[in-house]
One Martini backbone bead per residue (centre of mass of N, CA, C, O) as a GRO file, in nm:
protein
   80
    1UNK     BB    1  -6.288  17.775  -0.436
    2UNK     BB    2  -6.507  17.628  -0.159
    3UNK     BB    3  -6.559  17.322  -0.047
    4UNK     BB    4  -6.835  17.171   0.093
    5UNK     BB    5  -6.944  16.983   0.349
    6UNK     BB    6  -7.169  16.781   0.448
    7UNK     BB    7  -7.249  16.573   0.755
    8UNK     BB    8  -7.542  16.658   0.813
    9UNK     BB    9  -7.887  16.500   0.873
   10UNK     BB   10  -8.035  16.763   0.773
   11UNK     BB   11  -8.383  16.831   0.764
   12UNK     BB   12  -8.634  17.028   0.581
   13UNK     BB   13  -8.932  17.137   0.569
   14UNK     BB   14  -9.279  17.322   0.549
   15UNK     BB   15  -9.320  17.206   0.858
   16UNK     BB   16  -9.027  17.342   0.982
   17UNK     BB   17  -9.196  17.653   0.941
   18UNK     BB   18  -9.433  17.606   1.079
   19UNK     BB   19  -9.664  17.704   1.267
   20UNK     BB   20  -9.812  17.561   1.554
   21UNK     BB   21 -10.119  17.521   1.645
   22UNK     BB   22 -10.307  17.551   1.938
   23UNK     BB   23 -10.531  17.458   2.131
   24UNK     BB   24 -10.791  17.471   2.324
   25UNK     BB   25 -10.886  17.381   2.599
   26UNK     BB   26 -11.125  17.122   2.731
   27UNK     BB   27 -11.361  17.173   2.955
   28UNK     BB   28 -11.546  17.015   3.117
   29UNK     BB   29 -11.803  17.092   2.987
   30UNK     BB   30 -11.706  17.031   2.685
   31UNK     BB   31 -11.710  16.704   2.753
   32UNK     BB   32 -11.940  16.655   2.761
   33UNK     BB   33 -12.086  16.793   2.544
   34UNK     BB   34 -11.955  16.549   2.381
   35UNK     BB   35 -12.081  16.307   2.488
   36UNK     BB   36 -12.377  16.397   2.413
   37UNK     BB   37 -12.322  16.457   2.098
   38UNK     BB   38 -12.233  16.173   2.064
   39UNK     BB   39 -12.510  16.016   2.150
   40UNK     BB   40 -12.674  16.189   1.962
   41UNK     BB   41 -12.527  16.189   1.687
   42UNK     BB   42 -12.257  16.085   1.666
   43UNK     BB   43 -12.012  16.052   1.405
   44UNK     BB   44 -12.083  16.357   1.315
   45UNK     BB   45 -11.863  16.585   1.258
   46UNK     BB   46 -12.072  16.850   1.097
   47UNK     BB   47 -12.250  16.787   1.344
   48UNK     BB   48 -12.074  16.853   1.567
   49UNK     BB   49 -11.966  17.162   1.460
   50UNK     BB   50 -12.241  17.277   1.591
   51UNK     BB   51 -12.193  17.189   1.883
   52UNK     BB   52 -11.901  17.370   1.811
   53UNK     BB   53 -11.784  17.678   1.794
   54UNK     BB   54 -11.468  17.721   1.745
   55UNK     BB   55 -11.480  17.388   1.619
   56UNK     BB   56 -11.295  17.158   1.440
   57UNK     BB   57 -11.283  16.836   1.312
   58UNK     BB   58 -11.013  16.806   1.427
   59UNK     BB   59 -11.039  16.850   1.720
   60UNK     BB   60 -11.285  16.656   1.764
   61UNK     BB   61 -11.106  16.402   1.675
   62UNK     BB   62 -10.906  16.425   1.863
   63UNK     BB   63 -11.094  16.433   2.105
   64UNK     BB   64 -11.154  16.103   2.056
   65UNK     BB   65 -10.899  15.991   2.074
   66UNK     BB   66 -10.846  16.080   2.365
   67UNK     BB   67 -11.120  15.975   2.492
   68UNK     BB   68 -10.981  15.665   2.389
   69UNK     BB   69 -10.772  15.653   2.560
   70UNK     BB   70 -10.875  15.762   2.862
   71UNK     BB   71 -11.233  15.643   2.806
   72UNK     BB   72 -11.323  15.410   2.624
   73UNK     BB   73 -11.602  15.326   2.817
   74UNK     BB   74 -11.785  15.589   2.721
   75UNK     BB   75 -11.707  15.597   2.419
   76UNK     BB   76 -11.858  15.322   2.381
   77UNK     BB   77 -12.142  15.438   2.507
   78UNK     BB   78 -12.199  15.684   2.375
   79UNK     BB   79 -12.206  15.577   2.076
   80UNK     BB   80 -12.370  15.265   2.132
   0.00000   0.00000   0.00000
C-alpha cells in the first residue's frame, strides 16, 4: 500500500461541474420595454415574464439589478 497525502486545498462541488449557462443579451429595444414593463407593472415578476416570453424571473431579477448598477436613476423613476 501507498499512502497518498493530498496538499492541494481543492474542493468540487456540484456547482463546479454544472455547466453554467449564459442568458442571451439584452438589446437596447428589450431594454426600453423592461423599463416600460416595470412602469406600467411594477416589480410584479410573474406578470413580467408575461411581457417577456422566452425570459424567466431570474433573468427579469439579474436585469433589475444590473441597471440599478448602470441606471438607478431610471429604475427609481421607473418603479416609483
Amino acid at each position: 500500500y501507498e499512502e497518498v497525502t493530498e496538499t492541494a486545498d481543492l474542493t468540487a462541488t456540484y456547482a463546479s461541474f454544472k455547466g453554467a449557462k449564459r442568458g442571451k443579451t439584452w438589446t437596447a429595444d428589450e431594454t426600453a420595454k423592461f423599463y416600460r414593463a416595470i412602469r406600467e407593472h411594477g416589480l410584479d415578476f410573474p406578470v413580467l415574464c408575461n411581457c417577456f416570453p422566452g425570459r424567466d424571473s431570474r433573468q427579469l431579477k439579474r436585469k433589475l439589478k444590473a441597471e440599478e448598477g448602470r441606471r438607478p436613476d431610471l429604475v427609481r423613476k421607473a418603479v416609483w
